[in-house]
C-alpha positions as CSV (number, residue, x, y, z in Angstrom):
1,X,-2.1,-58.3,-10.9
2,X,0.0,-56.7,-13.8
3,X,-2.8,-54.2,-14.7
4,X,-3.1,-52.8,-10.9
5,X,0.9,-52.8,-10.8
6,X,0.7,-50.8,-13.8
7,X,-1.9,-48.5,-13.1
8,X,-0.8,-47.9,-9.4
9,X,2.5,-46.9,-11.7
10,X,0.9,-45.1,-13.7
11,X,-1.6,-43.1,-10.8
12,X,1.9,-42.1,-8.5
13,X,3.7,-40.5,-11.1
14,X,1.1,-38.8,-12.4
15,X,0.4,-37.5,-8.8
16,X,4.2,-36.6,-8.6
17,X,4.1,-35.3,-11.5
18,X,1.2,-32.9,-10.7
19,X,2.7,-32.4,-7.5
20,X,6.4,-31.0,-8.9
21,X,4.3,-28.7,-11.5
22,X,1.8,-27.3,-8.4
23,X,5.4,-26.7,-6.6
24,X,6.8,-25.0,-9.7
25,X,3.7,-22.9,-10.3
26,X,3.6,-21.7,-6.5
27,X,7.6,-20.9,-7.2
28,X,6.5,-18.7,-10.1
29,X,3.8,-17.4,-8.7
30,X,5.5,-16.4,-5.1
31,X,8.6,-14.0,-7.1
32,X,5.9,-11.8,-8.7
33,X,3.0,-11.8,-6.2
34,X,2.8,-11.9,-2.4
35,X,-0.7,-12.0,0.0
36,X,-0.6,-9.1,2.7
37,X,-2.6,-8.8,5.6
38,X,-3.0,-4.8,6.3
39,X,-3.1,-4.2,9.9
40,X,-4.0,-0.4,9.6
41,X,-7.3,0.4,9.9
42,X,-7.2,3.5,7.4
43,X,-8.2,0.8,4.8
44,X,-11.7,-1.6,4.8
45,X,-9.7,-4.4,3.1
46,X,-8.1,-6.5,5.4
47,X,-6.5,-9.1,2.5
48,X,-4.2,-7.9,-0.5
49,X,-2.5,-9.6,-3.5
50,X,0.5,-7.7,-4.1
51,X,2.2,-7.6,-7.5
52,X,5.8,-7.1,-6.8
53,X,7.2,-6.6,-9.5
54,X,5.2,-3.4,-10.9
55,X,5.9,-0.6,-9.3
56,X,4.3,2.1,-11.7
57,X,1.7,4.1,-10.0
58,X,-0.8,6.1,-11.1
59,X,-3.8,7.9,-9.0
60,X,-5.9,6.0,-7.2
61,X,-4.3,3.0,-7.0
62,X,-3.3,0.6,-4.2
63,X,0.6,0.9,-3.3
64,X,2.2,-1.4,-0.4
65,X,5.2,0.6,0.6
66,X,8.2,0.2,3.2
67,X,6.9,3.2,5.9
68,X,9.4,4.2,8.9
69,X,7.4,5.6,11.4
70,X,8.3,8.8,13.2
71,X,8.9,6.8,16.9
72,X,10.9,3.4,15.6
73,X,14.3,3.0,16.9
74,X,16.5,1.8,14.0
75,X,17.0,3.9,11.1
76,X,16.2,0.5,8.5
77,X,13.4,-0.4,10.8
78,X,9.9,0.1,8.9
79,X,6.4,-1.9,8.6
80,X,4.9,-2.4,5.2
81,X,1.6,-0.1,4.8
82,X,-0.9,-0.2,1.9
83,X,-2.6,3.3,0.8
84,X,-4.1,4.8,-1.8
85,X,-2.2,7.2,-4.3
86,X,-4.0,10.3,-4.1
87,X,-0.9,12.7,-5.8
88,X,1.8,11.9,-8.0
89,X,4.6,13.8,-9.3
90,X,3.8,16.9,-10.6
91,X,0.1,17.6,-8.9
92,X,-0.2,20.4,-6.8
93,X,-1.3,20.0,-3.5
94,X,-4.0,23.7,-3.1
95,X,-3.7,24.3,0.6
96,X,-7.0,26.1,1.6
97,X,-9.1,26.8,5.0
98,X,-10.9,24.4,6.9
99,X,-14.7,23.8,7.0
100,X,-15.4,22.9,10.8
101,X,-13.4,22.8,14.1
102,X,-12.2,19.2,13.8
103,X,-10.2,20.3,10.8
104,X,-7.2,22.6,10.7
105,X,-6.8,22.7,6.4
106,X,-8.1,21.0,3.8
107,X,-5.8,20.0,0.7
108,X,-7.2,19.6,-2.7
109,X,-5.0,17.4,-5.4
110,X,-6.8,16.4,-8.5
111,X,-8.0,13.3,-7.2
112,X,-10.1,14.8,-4.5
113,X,-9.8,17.1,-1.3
114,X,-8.3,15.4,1.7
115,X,-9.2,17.5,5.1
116,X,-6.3,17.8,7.8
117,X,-7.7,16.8,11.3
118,X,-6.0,18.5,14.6
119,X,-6.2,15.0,16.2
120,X,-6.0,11.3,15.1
121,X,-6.5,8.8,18.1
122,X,-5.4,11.0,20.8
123,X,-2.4,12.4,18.5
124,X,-1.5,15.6,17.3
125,X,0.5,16.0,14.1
126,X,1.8,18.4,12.1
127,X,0.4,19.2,8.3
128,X,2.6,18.5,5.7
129,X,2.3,21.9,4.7
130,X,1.0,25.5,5.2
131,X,1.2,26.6,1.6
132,X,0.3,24.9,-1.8
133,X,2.8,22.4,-2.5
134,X,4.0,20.7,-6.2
135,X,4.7,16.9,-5.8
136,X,8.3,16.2,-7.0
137,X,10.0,13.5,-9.1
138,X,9.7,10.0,-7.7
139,X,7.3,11.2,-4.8
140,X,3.6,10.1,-4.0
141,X,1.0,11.6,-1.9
142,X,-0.6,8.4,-0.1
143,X,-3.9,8.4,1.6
144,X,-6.2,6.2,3.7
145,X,-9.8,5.9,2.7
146,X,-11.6,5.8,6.7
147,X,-11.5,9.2,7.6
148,X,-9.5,10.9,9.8
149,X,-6.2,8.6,8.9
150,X,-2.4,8.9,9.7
151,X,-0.9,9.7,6.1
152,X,1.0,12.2,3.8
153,X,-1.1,15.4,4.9
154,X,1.2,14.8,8.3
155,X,4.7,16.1,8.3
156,X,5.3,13.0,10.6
157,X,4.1,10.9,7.8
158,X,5.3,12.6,4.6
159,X,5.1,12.4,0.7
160,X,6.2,8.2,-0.2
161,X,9.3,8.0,-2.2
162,X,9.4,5.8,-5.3
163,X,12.3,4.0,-3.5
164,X,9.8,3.0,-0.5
165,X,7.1,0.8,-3.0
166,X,7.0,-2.3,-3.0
167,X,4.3,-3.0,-5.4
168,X,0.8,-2.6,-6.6
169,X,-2.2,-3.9,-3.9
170,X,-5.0,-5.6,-5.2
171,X,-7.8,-5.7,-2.7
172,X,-8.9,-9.6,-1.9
173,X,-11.2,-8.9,1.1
């Protein structure tokens, strides 16, 4: 009877003990990263771990940042969007012609050549730019990988200041 008192004892604050480190660990683990669910479908991953706390992008990397669109109402309204960096500071962005109809430029950054479409869903947009165009300081040129996308070859979309990010996307699914 002593021995089962004992061990019961024993068994419930280890499990509370477990329990209050799991809680602690989750604590940790919930400042510095977050799970996202992208609802854009400029991306094939659906499911992101996002590391909030580093904020240093280079090209090609995943970025989750604070995006106002164009047709929300209140100025500190936004949604969170997750795109790839295709530009940062200091890449030029070579404005040259189209190759087909659906496209009305192409622009070619380092990382690759990113064509402008006339229409995406239905919509028209304006591109960013007509001429070649140098990122600036704290500025990212931000780009979905399905083809065509909404992103920063549209005026209506922009360049993504460093002030937007909210961290670095890790693709989960």
């Amino acid at each position: 009877m002593k021995l089962t008192r004992q061990l019961l004892w024993w068994l419930s604050s280890l499990v509370i003990g477990l329990s209050l480190l799991l809680i602690l660990i989750l604590y940790i683990v919930s400042n510095k990263y977050r799970l996202m669910v992208n609802i854009s479908s400029s991306m094939p991953q659906r499911l992101w771990l996002v590391d909030m706390q580093n904020t240093a992008l280079k090209v090609n990397s995943y970025a989750v940042f604070k995006f106002h669109d164009y047709r929300m109402q209140k100025l500190n309204d936004h949604e969170l969007v997750v795109k790839q960096v295709g530009g940062i500071a200091g890449d030029v962005i070579k404005v040259t012609k189209p190759k087909n109809q659906l496209e009305t430029a192409r622009f070619v950054l380092p990382s690759g050549t990113y064509p402008v479409y006339s229409l995406i869903s239905g919509f028209k947009f304006k591109q960013l730019k007509d001429k070649d165009l140098t990122i600036p300081k704290g500025y990212y040129f931000m780009h979905g990988l399905h083809q065509p996308t909404f992103d920063s070859r549209y005026k209506e979309f922009g360049l993504i200041n460093q002030q937007q990010i909210v961290g670095i996307a890790y693709p989960i699914f």
